[in-house]
C-alpha positions in Angstrom: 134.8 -54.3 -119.8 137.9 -56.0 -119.5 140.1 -57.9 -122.0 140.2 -61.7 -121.0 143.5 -63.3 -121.3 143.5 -65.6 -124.2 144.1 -69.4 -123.3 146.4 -71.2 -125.7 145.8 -75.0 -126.9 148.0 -77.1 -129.0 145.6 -77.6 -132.3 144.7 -81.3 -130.8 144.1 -79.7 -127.7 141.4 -77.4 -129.1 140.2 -80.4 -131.2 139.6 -82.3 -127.9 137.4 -79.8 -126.3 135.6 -79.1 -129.6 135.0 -82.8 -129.3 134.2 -83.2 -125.7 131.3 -80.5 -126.3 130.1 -82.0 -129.3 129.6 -85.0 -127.1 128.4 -83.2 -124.7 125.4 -81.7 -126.7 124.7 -85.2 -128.2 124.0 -86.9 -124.9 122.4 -83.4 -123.2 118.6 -84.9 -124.9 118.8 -88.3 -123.1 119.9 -86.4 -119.9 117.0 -84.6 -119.7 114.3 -87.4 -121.2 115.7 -89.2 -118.3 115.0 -86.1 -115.4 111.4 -86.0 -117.6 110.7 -89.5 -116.6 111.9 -89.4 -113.4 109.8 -86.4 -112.6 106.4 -88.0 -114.1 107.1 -90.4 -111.0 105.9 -88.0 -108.5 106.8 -86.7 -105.3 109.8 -84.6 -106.2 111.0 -83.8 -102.9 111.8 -87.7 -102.5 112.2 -89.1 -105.7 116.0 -90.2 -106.1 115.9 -90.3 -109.7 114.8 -87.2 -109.8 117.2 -85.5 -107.9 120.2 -87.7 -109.6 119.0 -86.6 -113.6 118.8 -82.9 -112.4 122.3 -83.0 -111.0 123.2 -85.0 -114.3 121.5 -82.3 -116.3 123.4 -79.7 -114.3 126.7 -80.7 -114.8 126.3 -81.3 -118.5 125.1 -77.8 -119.2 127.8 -76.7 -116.6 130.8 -78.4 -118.2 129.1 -76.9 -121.6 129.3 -73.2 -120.3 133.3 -73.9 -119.3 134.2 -75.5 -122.9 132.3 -72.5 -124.3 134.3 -70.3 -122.1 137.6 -72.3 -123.2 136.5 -72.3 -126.6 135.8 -69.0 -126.8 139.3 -67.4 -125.2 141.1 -69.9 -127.1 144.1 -69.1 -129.0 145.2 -72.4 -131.3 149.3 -72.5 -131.3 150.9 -74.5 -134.0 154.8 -75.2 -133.8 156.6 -73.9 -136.6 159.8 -75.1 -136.3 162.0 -78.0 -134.4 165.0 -75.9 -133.5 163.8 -74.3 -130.0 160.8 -75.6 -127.4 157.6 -74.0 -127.7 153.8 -74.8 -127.0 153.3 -78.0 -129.0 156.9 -79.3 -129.0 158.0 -82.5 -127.5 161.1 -82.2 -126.3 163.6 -85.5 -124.9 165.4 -84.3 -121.8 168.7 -85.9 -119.7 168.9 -86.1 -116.3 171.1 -87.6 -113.8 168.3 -90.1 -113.6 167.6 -90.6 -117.3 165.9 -89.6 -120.3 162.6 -88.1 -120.2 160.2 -87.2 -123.0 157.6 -84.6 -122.6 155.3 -82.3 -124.5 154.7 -78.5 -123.9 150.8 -77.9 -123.9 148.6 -75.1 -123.4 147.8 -74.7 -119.5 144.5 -76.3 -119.5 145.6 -79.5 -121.7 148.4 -80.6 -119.1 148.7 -84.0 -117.2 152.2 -84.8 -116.0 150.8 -88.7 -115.7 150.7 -88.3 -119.6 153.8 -86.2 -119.8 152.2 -83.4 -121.1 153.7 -80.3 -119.2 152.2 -76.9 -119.2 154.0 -74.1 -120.0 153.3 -72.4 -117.4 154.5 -74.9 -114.9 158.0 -74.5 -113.7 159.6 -76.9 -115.6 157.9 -75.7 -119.0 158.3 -72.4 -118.4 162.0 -72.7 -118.1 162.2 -74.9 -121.0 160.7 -72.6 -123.4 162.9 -71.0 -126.7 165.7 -73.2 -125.3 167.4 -75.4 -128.0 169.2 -78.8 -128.6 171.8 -78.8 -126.3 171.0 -76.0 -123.9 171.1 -76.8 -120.5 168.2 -75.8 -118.0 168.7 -75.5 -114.2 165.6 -76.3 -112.0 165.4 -74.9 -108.6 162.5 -76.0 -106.9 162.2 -75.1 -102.9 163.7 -78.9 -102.1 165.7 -79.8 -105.2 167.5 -78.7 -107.8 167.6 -80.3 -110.9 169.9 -80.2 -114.5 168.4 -81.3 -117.5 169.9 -81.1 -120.7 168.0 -80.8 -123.7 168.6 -84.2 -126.2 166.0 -83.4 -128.6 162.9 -81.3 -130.2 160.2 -82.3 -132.4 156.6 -81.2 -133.1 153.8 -82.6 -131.6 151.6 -84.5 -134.5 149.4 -87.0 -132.6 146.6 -88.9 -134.4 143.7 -91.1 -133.0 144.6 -90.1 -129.4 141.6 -90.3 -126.9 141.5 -87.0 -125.4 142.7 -86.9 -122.1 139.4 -84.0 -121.3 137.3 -86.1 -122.3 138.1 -89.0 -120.3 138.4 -87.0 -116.8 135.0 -85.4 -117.3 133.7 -88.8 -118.2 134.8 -89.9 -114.6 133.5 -86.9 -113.0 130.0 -87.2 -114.3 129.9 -90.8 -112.7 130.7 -89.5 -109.4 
């Protein structure tokens, strides 16, 4: 059997899954008293209800299976120190177009539209053990890009929805 790769999750990262499944499990029940009254209606094979509780039920216990998978692979990474990037830093960068703020996160908690870069992606990736003041050179097929490193601090986030939580909301309306 192969070794799995482990995942790694800023500490509010792993929270947020923990609490996404949690959630999860708690509205699992109603799921499935709702696919046990629509199945009591009858006819199966044309019985909307039906058909829309089982594919409710499905995804539940499907996005349950990939959080257990997540949670089991995880590795939690907490910053120790301001004075270079790493996972859970938030690092202020300068660019010929500005200032940016971002935070390095584990692969599966990134969403640029929150400025939460993985670092894995490019960008992260190049940014990581650099310090105040280094400069990093970007070099992406159709641009190139300087950004100069104004500032690092640790990630310590409290009461923030989790961004999980929130997209798999959306997807089990769809």
């Amino acid at each position: 059997m192969s070794k799995q790769v482990p995942i790694f999750f800023t500490k509010k990262g792993y929270q947020d899954i923990k609490e996404e499944y949690n959630e999860l499990e708690k509205s699992k029940p109603d799921a499935i008293r709702e696919l046990t009254k629509a199945a009591e209606l009858g006819d199966r094979s044309e019985n909307a209800a039906y058909r829309v509780g089982k594919q409710k039920v499905r995804r539940i216990e499907s996005r349950m299976r990939y959080l257990t998978t997540l949670m089991n692979r995880a590795r939690v990474v907490e910053p120790t120190q301001s004075e270079y990037i790493q996972i859970g830093s938030r690092v202020t960068l300068k660019t010929t177009s500005g200032m940016r703020t971002f935070e390095i996160v584990g692969s599966q908690e990134s969403d640029p539209s929150l400025e939460k870069l993985s670092y894995l992606s490019p960008l992260g990736s190049a940014l990581l053990k650099k310090k105040k003041g280094d400069e990093v050179v970007l070099k992406l097929p159709t641009i190139t890009t300087l950004y100069q490193i104004e500032s690092i601090e640790q990630i310590l986030r409290k009461n923030f929805f989790p961004s999980l939580l929130r997209r798999f909301r959306l997807f089990l309306r769809e």
